[in-house]
C-alpha positions in Angstrom: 61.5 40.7 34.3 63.1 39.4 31.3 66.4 41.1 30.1 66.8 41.2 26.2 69.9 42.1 25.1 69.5 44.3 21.8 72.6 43.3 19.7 71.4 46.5 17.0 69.2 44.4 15.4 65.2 45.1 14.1 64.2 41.9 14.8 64.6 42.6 18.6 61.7 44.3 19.0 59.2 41.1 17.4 61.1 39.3 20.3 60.1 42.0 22.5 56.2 42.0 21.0 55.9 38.0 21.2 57.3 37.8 24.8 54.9 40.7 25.8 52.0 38.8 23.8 52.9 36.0 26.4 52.6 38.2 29.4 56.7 38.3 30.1 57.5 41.7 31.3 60.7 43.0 29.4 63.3 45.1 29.6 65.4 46.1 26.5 69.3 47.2 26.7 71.6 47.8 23.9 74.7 45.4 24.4 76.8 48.1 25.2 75.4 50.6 27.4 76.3 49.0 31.0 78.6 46.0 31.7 77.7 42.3 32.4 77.7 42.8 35.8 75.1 46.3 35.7 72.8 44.1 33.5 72.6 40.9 35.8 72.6 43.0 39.0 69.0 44.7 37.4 68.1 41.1 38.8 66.5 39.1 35.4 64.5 36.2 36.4 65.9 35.2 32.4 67.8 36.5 29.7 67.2 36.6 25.8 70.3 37.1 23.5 68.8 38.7 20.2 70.0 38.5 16.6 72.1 40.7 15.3 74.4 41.7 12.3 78.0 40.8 13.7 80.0 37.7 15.1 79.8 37.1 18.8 83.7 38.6 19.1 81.5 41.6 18.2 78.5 41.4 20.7 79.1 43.9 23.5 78.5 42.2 26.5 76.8 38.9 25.1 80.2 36.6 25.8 80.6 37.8 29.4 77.3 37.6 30.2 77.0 34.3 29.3 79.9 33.3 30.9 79.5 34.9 34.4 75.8 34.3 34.7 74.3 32.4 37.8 74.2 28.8 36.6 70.3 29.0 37.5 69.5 31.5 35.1 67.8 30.9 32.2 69.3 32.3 29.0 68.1 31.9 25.2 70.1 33.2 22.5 68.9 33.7 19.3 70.9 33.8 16.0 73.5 35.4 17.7 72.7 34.9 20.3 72.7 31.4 19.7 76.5 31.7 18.2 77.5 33.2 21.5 76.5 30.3 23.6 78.4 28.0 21.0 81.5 29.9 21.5 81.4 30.4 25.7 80.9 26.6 25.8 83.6 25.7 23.0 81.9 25.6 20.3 83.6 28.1 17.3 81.5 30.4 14.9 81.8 28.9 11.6 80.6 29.8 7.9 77.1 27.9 7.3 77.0 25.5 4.5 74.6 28.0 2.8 73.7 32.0 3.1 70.5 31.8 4.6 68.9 35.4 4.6 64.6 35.1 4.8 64.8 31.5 3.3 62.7 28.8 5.4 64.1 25.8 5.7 62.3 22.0 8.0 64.0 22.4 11.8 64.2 18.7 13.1 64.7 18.6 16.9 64.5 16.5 19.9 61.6 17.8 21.8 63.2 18.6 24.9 63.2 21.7 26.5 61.9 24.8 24.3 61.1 22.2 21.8 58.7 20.2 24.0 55.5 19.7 22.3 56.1 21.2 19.1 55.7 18.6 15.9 59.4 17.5 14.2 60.1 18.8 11.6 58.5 22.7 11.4 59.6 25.2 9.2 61.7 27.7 10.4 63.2 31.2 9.3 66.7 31.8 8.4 68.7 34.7 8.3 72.6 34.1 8.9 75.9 32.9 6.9 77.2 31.9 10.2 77.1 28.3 12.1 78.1 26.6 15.2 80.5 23.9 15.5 80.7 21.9 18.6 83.6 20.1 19.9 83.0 16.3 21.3 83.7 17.3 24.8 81.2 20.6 25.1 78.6 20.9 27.7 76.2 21.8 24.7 74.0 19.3 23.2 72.4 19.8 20.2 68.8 20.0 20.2 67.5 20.8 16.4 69.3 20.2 13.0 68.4 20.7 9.6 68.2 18.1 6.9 71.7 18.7 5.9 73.0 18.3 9.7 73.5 22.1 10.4 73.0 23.1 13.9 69.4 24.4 14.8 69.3 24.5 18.1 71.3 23.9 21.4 71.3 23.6 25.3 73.3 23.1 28.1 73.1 19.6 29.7 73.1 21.7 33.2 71.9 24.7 32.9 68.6 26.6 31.6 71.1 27.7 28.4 69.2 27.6 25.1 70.2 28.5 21.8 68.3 28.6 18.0 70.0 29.8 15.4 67.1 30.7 12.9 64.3 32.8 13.9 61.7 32.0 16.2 59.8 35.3 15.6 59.5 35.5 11.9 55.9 35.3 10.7 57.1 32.3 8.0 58.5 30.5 11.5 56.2 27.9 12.4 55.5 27.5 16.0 57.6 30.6 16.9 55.1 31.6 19.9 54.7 27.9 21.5 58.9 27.8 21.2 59.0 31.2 23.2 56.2 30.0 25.7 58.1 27.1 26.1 61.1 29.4 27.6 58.8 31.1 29.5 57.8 28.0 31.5 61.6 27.1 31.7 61.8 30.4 33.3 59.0 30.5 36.0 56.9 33.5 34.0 53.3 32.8 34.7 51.6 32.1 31.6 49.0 35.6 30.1 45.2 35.1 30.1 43.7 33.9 26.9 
């Protein structure tokens, strides 16, 4: 089953439709109706951090899940989610260069991970006035900028962590479905039936 965390936001539930589209049986729970350790013991083979309309000071149990996860377990956060991840691995939560709310904008990346196979650059959807910063000495790499060096995307050098900060569901997002299939395989779902 995959876990999405719900941070209140409507975009959730397009997460929740594209990852049902690919045959991923989800589960949805607000980020504050049980603890970090109720949510991992349902026993997620992978986690998805949604978007949402706060910081991740803010995110109910986003941080600590993160944090006291099972090193295997595969985790993407998006928007928000994404920011999380920054800050559990040292990264701080920063103003973006520019408010970004339903404005495309080219994603370059490095075609690892969830970005295997997909063509650099794609055009991606926006919708934040927050950024990551990373340190030097984080376990984070960065995986997808824009032209103007913002941070796109992230993930662990260890671990099955992966972050986007614009939005992989949105119908202007290019690619959005092969980027979530792409965390599907990372996570051992079986891939639906054409």
């Amino acid at each position: 089953m995959l876990l999405i965390i719900d941070n209140y936001d409507s975009f959730t539930f397009n997460l929740v439709h594209y990852f049902e589209e690919l045959g991923a049986p989800t589960h949805v729970i607000r980020n504050d109706v049980m603890s970090a350790a109720e949510a991992l013991a349902l026993n997620p083979r992978a986690v998805v951090l949604s978007p949402g309309p706060c910081d991740p000071d803010k995110a109910g149990i986003c941080l600590e899940l993160i944090e006291t996860a099972p090193e295997t377990l595969p985790v993407l956060g998006v928007c928000l989610g994404h920011q999380a991840i920054g800050q559990v691995y040292g990264g701080k939560v920063v103003q973006a260069r520019d408010i970004m709310h339903g404005k495309t904008s080219p994603i370059s990346h490095d075609g690892t991970g969830i970005f295997a196979g997909l063509p650099s650059p794609f055009t991606a959807t926006r919708y934040h006035s927050l950024a990551v910063s990373l340190p030097d000495d984080s376990p984070l790499r960065v995986t997808a900028r824009t032209a103007d060096g913002e941070i796109m995307g992230l993930a662990h050098e260890s671990r099955p962590v992966h972050g986007v900060q614009f939005h992989p569901e949105s119908i202007a997002s290019e690619h959005g479905h092969d980027l979530l299939a792409n965390f599907l395989d990372i996570a051992g779902f079986k891939k639906a039936a054409a």
